[in-house]
N, C-alpha and C positions, 0 to 999 in steps of 0.2 A: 752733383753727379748721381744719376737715378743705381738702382743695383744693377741695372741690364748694360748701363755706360761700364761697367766698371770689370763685370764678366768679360766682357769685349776686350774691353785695354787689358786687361793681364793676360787674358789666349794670343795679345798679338805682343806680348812681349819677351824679350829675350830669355828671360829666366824660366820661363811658361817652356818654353820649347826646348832650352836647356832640360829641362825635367820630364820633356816626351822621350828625348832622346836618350836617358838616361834610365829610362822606363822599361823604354823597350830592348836598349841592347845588355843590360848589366845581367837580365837573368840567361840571357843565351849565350853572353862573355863569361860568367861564374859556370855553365852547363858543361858547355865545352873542356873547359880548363880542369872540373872534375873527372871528366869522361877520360881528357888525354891522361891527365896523369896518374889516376887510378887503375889506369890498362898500362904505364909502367911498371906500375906497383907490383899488378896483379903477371904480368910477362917478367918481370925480375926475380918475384921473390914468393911467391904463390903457386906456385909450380914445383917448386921444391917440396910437395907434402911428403912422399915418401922418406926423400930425405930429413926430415925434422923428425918423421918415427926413430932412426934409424941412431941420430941423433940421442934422442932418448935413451935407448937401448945402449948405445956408448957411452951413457954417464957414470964414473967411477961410483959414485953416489949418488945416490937420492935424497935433498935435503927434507925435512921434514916442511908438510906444508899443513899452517893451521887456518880452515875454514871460520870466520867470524860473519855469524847471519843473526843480525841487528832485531826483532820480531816486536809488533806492536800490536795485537790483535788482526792476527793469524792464523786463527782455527781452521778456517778453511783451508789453509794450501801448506801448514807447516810440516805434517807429516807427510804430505807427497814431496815435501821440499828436503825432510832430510832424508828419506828412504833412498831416494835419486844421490843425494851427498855421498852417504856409504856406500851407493855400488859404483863410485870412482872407479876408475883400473888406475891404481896410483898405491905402490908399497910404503909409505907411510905420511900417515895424515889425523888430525885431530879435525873436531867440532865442535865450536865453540858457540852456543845459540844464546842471546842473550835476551832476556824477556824485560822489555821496557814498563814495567808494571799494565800489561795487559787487562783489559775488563772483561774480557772475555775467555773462553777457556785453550787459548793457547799453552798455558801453562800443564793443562791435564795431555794435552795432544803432544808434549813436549819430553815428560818424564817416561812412559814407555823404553823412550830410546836410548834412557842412560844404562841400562844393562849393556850397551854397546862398549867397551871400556874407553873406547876413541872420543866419546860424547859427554860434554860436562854443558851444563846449565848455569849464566850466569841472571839472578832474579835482582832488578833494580830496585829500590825503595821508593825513590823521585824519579817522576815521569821527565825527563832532559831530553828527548830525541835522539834523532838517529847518529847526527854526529855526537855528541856525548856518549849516547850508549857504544860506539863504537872506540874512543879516545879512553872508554873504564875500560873496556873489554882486553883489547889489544895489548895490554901491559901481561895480561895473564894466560895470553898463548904461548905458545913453547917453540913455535917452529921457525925458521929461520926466514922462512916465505909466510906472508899473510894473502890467504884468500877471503877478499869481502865479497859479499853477494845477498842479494835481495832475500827473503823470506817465504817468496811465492814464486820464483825461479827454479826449475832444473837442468842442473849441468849433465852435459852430456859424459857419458862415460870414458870418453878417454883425455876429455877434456886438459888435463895438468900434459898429458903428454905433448900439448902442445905448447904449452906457457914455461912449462921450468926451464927448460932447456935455451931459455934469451937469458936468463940470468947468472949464464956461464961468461957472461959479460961485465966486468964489474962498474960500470957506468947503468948497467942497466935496472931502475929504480923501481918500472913497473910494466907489466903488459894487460891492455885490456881486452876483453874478448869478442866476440859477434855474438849478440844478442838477436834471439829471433821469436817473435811474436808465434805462441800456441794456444788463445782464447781467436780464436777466428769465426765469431760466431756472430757478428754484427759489421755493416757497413765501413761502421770507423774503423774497425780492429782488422776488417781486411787493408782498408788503406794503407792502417800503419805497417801492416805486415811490408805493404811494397815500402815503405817512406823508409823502414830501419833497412830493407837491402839496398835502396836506391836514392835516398838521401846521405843517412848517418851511415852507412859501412864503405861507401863509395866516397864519404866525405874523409873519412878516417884512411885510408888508403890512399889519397892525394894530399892529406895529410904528413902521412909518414917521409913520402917524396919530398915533401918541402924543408921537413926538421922538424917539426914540432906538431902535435896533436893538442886540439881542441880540448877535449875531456875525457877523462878512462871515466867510462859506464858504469853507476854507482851499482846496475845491477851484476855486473861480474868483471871483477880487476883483482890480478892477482902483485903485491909487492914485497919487496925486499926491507924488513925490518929498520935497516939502519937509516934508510932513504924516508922511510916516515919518521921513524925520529928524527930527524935531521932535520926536518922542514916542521916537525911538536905537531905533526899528525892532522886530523881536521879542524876546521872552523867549524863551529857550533851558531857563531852569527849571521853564517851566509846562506842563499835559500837553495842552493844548490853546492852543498861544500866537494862533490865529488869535482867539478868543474875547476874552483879555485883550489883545490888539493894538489890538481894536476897541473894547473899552472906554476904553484908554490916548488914544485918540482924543479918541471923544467926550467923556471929563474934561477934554480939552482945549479942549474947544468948538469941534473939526473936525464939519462935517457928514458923515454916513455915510448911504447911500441905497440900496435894494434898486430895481434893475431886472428887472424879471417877463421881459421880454421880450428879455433876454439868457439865451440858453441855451448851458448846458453839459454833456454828457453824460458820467456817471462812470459808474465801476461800485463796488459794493458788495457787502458778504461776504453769501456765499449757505448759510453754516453758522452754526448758531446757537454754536458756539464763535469764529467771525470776529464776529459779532454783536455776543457778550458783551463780546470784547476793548473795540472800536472803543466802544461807550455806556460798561463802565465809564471809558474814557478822556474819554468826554465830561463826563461826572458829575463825575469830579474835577476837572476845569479847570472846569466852572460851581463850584464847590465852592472852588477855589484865589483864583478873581476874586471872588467874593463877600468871603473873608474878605480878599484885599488891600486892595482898594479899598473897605475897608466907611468909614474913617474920611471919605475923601473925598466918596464917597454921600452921608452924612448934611448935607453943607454946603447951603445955600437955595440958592447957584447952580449946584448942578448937580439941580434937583429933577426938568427935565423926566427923567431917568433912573429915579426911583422906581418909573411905574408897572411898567417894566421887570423891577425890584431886588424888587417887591413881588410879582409875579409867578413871580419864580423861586425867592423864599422860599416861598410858597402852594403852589407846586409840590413840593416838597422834602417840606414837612410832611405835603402831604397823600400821599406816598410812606409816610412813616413810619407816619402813620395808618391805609393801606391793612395792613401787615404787621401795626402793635398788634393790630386790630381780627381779622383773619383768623387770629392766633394762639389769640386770646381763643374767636373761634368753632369752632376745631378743638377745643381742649381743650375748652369746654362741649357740645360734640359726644358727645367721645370718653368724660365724664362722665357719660354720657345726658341731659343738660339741654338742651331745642333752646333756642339761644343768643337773646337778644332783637334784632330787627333784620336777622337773617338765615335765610334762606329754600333748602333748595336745588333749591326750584322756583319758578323766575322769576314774582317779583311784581310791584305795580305800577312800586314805586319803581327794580326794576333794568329795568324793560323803557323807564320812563320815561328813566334816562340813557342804554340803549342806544340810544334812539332822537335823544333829541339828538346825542350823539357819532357816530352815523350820516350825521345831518342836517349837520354839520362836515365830514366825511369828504365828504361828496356837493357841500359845497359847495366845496371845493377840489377837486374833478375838474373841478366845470363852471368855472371861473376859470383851471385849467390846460390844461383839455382844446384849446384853439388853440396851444400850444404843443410837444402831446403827443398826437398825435391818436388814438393807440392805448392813453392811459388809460385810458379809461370801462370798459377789455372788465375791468378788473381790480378793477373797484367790485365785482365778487362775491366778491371775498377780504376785502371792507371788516369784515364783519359778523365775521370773527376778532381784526381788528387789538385791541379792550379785552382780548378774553382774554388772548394774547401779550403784547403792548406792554406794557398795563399793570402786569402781573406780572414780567416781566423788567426793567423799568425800576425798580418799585418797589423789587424786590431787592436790585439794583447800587446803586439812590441809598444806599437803607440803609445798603449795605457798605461804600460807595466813599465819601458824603460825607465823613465824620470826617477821612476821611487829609488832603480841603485846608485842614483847620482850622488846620495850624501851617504851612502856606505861607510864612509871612514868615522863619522859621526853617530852610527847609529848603535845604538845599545842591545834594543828587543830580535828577537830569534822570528822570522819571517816565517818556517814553516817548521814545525815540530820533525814531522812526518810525512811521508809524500801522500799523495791523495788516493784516496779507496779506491779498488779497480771498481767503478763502478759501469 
């Protein structure tokens, strides 16, 4: 059988067509499903802002909350990162900045600030990363609440008025925040701008709805001391330990809770090689945590987790099946055969997911857009995010999933440190 017999028989067989149809309706079945129930989220419990000040203001106390920001060469964003820390609106709080043995002069950009009395400096000897440097640090905060957060993030200033006040709940282990892209000065970085209101905040709020959250943001997540002990804090072997931290939780049956109206402002790589790094590192920690925690998964009490678990398999596969299928239609292309199911002038079925996946995208602007007032201008870049996104993520999952397959065997530390905004 010649290659062009064999393109033929597999486009005319059952499995072929099983995987058009799976093609096309999973991301407009996963779009939907987001949209409806992060507009319950957002009509339940997002509306309530005033009340959650209010809230605040009725607290008999204020537990002390201590800031822990991890710093690896730094220089650039560390001082605007703690000057933004101190002008909190929050009556008491420490800063605990721990310098991973930098090579650069994070360290001089750092000591300034300890005339602050709130501000101590922890200096590593061995370089161990981010989860290390945070598992040394955390023993020697004081506060009853630990705030983690990036090194090149500013939090907004009323920020804790929105996050202490879940942890009048004693189930409640951790809250993470809305992370909003402020390097908006390149292509990419406008994308992600819309992708973190219209992917990850929209995903995090139909999250909540279901029981369980994905991941608390390693760039701002605020917890309850006893809840990371509990669970002996982060992995140091995983490549994304904010991800598996938060799952280590919730197996525990700590509550985890996204707060929309806590903002944090990061920045993110503005080159599609900062890009590459920073996702395939994500890939492999959703990748890593799936196969640890699969045995535990499958147990009846930890089910409310599934839809989560079922979600990020759906997702994965239907990466896989993006490249089978784009492969299969190159070569019946480049065979002279036009391939069955594909087109390369837009027909119904791709103008019909463009449009849904538009309709997602649009509807995480207007949910974020009060916290972000200068999103909307960036909804005109919306209409590239499936080209991009979709095909660079497809790619990475491809490449990257397999490696967290043997997770529970593996010894060496995957990523020190997340990738340079570059």
């Amino acid at each position: 059988m010649d290659l062009l017999s064999l393109v033929v028989r597999i486009q005319h067989h059952w499995a072929y067509l099983a995987l058009l149809v799976y093609f096309a309706w999973y991301p407009m079945a996963s779009s939907l499903m987001w949209i409806y129930t992060a507009t319950i989220f957002f009509r339940r419990r997002e509306r309530l802002q005033p009340d959650k000040l209010k809230e605040f203001y009725a607290l008999p106390e204020h537990p002390l909350v201590s800031f822990v920001i991890p710093a690896f060469n730094e220089e650039a964003d560390i001082a605007r990162t703690l000057r933004a820390v101190l002008a909190v609106d929050y009556p008491a709080f420490e800063v605990l900045v721990v310098d991973d043995c930098s090579t650069d002069r994070t360290l001089d950009q750092i000591l300034p600030f300890l005339a602050d009395d709130r501000v101590r400096v922890v200096r590593k000897a061995v370089n161990e990363g981010k989860a290390m440097a945070l598992n040394d640090t955390i023993p020697l905060s004081r506060g009853e609440l630990v705030f983690v957060m990036d090194a090149d993030a500013e939090p907004d200033r009323d920020i804790l008025k929105y996050m202490v006040p879940h942890f009048q709940t004693p189930r409640c282990a951790a809250v993470t925040g809305n992370p909003r892209v402020v390097n908006r000065d390149s292509f990419l970085a406008k994308l992600q701008a819309i992708e973190f209101a219209s992917i990850i905040s929209l995903m995090r709020r139909a999250q909540r709805v279901w029981g369980r959250i994905m991941t608390m943001s390693g760039v701002v997540g605020i917890f309850r001391r006893s809840a990371l002990l509990d669970v002996g804090m982060y992995s140091p072997e995983m490549a994304t330990e904010d991800i598996d931290l938060t799952w280590r939780l919730q197996l525990r049956h700590w509550d985890v809770r996204y707060e929309p109206n806590a903002v944090m402002w990061m920045r993110v790589p503005r080159s599609l090689q900062g890009l590459w790094r920073q996702r395939r590192r994500w890939a492999l920690g959703l990748s890593q945590v799936l196969t640890r925690h699969a045995p535990a998964l499958r147990q009846w009490k930890h089910r409310r987790f599934w839809p989560v678990v079922v979600e990020a398999c759906l997702s994965v596969a239907w990466a896989y099946t993006y490249i089978v299928l784009t492969v299969i239609w190159l070569t019946s292309y480049a065979l002279g055969y036009p391939p069955i199911g594909a087109s390369p002038i837009p027909n119904f079925w791709g103008m019909l997911i463009a449009t849904v996946c538009l309709l997602q995208l649009l509807t995480g602007v207007i949910l974020d857009r009060g916290y972000d007032v200068k999103l909307p201008r960036y909804f005109v870049v919306a209409v590239f995010y499936p080209l991009v996104y979709w095909i660079l993520m497809a790619v990475i999952t491809v490449i990257t999933a397999p490696a967290g397959l043997n997770v529970n065997r593996q010894k060496r530390r995957y990523t020190l440190w997340k990738p340079v905004r570059e």
